[in-house]
N, CA, C and O of each residue as an XYZ file, in Angstrom:
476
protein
N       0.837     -1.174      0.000
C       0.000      0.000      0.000
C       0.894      1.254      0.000
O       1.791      1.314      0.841
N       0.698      2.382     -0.983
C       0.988      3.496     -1.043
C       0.642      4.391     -0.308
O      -0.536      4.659     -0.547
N       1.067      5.028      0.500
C       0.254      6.663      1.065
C       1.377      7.842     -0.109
O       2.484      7.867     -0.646
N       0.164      8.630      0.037
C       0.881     10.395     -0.627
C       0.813     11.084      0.404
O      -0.328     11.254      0.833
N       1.921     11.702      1.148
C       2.744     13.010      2.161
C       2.680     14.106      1.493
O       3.319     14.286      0.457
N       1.823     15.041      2.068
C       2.577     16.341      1.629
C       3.814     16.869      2.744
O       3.518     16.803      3.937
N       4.749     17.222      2.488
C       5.346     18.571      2.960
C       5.889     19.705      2.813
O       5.972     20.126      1.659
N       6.405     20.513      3.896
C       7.145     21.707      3.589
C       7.825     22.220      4.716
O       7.772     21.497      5.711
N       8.539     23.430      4.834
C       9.362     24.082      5.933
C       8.007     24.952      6.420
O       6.899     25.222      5.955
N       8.870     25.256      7.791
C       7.812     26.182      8.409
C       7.063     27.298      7.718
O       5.852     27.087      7.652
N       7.463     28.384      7.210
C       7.721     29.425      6.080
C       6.366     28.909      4.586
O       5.591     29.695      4.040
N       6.510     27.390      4.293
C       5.879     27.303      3.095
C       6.645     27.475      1.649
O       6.089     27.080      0.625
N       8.067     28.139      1.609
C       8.708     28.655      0.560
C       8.803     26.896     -0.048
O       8.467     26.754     -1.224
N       9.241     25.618      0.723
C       9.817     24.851      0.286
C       8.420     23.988      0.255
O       7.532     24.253      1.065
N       8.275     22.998     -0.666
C       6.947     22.455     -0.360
C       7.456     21.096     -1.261
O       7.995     21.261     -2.355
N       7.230     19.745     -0.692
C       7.509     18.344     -1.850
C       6.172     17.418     -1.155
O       5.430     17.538     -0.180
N       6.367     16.402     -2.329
C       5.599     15.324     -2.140
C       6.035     14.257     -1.666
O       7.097     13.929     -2.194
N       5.665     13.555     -0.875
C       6.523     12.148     -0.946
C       5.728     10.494     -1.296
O       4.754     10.461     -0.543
N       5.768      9.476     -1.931
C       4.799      8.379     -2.021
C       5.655      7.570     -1.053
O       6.800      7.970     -0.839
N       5.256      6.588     -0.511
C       5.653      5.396      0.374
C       4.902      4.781      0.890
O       3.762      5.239      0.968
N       5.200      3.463      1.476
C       4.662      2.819      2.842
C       4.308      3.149      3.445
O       5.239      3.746      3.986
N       3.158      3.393      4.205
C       2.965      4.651      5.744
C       3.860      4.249      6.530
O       3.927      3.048      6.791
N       4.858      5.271      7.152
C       5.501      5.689      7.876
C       4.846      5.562      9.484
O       3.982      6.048     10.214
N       6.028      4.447      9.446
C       5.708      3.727     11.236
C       6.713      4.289     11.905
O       6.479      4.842     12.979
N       8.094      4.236     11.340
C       9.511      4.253     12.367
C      10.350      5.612     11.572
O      10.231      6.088     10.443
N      11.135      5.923     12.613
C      11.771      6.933     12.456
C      12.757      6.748     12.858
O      13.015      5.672     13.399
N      13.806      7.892     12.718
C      15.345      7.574     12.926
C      15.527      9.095     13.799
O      14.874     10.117     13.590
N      16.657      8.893     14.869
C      17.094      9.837     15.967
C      18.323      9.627     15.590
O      18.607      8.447     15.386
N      19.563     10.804     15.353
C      20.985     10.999     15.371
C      21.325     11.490     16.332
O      20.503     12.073     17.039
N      22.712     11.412     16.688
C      23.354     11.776     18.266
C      24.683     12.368     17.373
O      25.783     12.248     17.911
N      24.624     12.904     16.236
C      25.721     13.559     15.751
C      25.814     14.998     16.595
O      24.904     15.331     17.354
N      26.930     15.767     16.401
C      27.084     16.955     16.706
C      25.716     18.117     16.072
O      25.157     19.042     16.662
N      25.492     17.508     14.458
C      24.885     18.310     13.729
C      22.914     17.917     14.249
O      22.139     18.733     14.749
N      22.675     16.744     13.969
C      21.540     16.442     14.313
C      21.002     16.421     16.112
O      19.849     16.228     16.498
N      22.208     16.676     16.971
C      21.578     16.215     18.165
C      21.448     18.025     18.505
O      20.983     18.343     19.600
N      21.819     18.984     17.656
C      21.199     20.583     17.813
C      20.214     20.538     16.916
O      19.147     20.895     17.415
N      20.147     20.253     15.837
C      18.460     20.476     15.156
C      17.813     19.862     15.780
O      16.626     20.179     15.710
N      18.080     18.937     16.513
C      17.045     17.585     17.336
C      15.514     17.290     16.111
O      14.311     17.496     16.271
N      16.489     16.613     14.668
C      15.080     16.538     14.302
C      14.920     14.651     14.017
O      15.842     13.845     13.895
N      13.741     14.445     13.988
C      13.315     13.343     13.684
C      12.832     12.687     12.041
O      11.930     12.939     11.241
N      13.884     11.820     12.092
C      14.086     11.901     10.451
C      13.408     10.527      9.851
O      13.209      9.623     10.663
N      12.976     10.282      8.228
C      12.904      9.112      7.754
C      13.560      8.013      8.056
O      14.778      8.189      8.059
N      13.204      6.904      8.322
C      14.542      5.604      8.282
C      15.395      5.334      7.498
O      16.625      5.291      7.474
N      13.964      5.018      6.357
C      15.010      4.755      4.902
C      15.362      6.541      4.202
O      15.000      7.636      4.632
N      16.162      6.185      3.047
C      16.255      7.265      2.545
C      15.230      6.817      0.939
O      15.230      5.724      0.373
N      14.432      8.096      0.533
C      13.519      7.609     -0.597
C      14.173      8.562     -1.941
O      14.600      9.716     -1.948
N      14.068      7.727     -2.843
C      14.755      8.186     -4.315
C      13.582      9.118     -5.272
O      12.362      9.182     -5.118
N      14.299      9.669     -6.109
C      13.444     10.226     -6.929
C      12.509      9.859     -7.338
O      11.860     10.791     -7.812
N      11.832      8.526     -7.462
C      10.612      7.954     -7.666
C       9.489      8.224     -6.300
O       8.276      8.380     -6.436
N      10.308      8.233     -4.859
C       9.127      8.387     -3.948
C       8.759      9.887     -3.863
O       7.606     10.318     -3.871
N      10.455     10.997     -3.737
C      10.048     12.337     -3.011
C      10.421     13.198     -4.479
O      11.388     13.008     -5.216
N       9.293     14.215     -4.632
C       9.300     15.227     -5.421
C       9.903     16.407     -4.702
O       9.831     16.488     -3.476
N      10.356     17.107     -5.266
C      10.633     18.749     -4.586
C       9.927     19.344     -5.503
O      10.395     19.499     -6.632
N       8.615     19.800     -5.150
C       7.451     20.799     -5.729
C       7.822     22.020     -5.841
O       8.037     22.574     -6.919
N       7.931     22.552     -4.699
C       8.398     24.080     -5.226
C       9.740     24.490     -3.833
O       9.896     23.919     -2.754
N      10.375     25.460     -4.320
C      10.919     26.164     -3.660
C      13.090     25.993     -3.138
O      13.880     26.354     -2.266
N      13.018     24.899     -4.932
C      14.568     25.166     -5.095
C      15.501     26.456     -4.689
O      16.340     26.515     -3.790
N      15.213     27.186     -5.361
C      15.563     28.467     -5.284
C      15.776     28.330     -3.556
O      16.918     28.213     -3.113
N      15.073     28.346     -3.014
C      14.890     28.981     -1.028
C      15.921     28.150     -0.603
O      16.707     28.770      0.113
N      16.236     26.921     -0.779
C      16.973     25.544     -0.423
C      18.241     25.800     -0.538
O      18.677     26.051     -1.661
N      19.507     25.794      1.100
C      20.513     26.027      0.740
C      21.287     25.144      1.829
O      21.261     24.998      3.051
N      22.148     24.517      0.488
C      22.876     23.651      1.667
C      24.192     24.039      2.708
O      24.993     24.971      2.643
N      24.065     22.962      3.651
C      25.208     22.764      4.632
C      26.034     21.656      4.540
O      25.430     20.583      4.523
N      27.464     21.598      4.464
C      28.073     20.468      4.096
C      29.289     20.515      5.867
O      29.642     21.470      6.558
N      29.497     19.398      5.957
C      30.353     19.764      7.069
C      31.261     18.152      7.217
O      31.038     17.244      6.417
N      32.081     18.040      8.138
C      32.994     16.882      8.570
C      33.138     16.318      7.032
O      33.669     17.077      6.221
N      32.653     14.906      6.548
C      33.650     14.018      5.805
C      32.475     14.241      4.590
O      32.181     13.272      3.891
N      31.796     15.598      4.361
C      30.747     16.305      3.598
C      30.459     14.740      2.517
O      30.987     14.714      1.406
N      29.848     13.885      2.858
C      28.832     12.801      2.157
C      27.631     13.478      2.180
O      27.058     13.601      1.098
N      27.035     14.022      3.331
C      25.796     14.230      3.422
C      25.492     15.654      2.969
O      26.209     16.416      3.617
N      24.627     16.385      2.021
C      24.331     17.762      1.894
C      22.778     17.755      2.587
O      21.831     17.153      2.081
N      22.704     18.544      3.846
C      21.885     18.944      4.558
C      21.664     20.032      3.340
O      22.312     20.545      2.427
N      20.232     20.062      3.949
C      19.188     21.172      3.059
C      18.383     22.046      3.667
O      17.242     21.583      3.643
N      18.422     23.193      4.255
C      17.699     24.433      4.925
C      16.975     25.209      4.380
O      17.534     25.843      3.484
N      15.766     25.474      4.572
C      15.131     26.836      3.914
C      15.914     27.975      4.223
O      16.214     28.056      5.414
N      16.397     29.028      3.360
C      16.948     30.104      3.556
C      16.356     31.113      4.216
O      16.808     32.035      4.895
N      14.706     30.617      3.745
C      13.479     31.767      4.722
C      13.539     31.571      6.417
O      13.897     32.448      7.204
N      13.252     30.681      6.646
C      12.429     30.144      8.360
C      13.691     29.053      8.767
O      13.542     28.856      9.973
N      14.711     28.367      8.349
C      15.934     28.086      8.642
C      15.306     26.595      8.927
O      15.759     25.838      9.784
N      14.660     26.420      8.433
C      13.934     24.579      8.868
C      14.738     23.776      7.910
O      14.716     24.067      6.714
N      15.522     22.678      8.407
C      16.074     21.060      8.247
C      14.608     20.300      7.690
O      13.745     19.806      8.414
N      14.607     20.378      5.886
C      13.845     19.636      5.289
C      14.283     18.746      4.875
O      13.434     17.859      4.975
N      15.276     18.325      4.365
C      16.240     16.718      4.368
C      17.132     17.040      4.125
O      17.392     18.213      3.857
N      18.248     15.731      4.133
C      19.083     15.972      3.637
C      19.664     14.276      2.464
O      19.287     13.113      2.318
N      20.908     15.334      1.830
C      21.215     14.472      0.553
C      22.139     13.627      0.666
O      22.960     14.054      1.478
N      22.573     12.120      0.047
C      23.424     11.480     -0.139
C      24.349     12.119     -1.023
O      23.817     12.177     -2.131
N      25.645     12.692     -1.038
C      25.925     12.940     -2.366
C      26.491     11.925     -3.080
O      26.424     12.347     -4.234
N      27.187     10.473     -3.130
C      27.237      9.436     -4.017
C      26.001      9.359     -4.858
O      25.880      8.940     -6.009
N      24.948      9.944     -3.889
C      23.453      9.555     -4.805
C      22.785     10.175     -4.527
O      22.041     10.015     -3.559
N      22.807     11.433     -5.522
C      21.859     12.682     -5.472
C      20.493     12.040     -6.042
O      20.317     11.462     -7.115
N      19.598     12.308     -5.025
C      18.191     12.469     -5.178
C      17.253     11.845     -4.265
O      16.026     11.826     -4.169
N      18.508     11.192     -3.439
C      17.959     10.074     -2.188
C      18.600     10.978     -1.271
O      19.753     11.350     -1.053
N      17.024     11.286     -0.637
C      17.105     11.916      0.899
C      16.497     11.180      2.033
O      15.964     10.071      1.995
N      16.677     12.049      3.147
C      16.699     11.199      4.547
C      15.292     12.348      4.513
O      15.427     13.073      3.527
N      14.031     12.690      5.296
C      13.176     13.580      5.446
C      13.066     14.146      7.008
O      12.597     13.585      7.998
N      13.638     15.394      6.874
C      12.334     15.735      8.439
C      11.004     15.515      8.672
O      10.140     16.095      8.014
N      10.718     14.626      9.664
C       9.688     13.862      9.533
C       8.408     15.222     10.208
O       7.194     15.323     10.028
N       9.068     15.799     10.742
C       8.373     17.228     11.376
C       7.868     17.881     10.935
O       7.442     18.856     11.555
N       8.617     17.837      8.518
C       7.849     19.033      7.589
C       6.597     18.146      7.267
O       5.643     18.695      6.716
N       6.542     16.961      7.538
C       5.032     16.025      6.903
C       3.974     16.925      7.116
O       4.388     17.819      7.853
N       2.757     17.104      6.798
C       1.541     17.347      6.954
C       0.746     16.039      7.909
O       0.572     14.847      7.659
N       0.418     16.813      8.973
C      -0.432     15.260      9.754
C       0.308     14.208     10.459
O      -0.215     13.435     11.262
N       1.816     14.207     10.054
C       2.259     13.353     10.580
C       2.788     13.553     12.186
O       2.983     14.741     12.446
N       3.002     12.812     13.082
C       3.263     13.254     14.305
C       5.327     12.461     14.321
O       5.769     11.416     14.799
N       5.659     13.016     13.954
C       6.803     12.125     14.559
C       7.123     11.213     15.832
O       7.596     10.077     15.859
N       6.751     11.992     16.810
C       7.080     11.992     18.302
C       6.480     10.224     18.371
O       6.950      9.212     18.892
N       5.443     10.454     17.702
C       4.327      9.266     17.760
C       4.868      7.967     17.494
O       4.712      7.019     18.263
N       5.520      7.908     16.387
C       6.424      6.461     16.271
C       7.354      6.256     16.898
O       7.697      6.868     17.909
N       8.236      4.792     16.055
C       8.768      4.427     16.646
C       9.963      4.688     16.415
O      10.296      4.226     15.324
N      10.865      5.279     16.997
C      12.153      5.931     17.171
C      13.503      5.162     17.190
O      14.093      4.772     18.197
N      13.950      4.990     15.678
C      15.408      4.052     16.299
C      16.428      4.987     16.710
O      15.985      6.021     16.209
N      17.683      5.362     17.389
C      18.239      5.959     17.959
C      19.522      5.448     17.173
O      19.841      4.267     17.313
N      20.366      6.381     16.253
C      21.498      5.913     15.873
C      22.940      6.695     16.565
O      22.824      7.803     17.089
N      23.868      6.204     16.520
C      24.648      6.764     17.016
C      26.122      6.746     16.422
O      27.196      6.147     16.463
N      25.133      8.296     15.576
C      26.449      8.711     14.993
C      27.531      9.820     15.401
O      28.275     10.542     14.737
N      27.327      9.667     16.654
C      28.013     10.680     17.464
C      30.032      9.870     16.967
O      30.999     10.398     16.420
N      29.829      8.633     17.460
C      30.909      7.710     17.499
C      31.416      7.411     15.984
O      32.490      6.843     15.789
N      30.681      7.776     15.069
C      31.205      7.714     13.402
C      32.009      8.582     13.131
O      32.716      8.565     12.124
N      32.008      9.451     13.989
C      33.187     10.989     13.472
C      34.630     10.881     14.006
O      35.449     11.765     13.755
């Protein structure tokens, strides 16, 4: 079974779609970078077939940092963590599960990774 997600950043500038599985579990980081956004993210990461970016390229500006694999993605407006990118494989992102529409993050089930110890 398919569900359709809408989301976006706080602001609205950034707005995508996403198709998937309904979303049971979620993922928690203990990095330097994720344990200050404290956000609650997708498990898997979904490819250009699940997540669209609808509008608001332009607003979207990345952060690259330590062994820069990952390009984090910020609204430039309201400063909200809407995903971030693999760069071996641009187009597969991880999601803030926080920009969903309806969705509760808090609500699932939370795996806790710890990538504090990867750096």
């Amino acid at each position: 079974m398919t569900t359709q997600y809408q989301g976006r950043c706080h602001c609205g500038a950034v707005r995508f779609s996403l198709y998937c599985a309904p979303i049971s579990q979620a993922l928690q980081c203990n990095c330097s970078l994720c344990i200050r956004r404290n956000a609650i993210m997708s498990e898997p990461y979904f490819g250009p077939d699940a997540f669209q970016l609808l509008q608001g390229q332009e607003a979207l500006h990345c952060y690259q940092w330590n062994d820069l694999v990952i390009s984090n993605w910020f609204c430039r407006h309201c400063g909200i963590y809407v995903f971030h990118e693999l760069v071996q494989k641009p187009g597969h992102v991880r999601l803030n599960l926080g920009c969903i529409e309806g969705l509760d993050p808090r609500a699932l089930a939370i795996r806790h990774f710890d990538g504090a110890t990867l750096i």
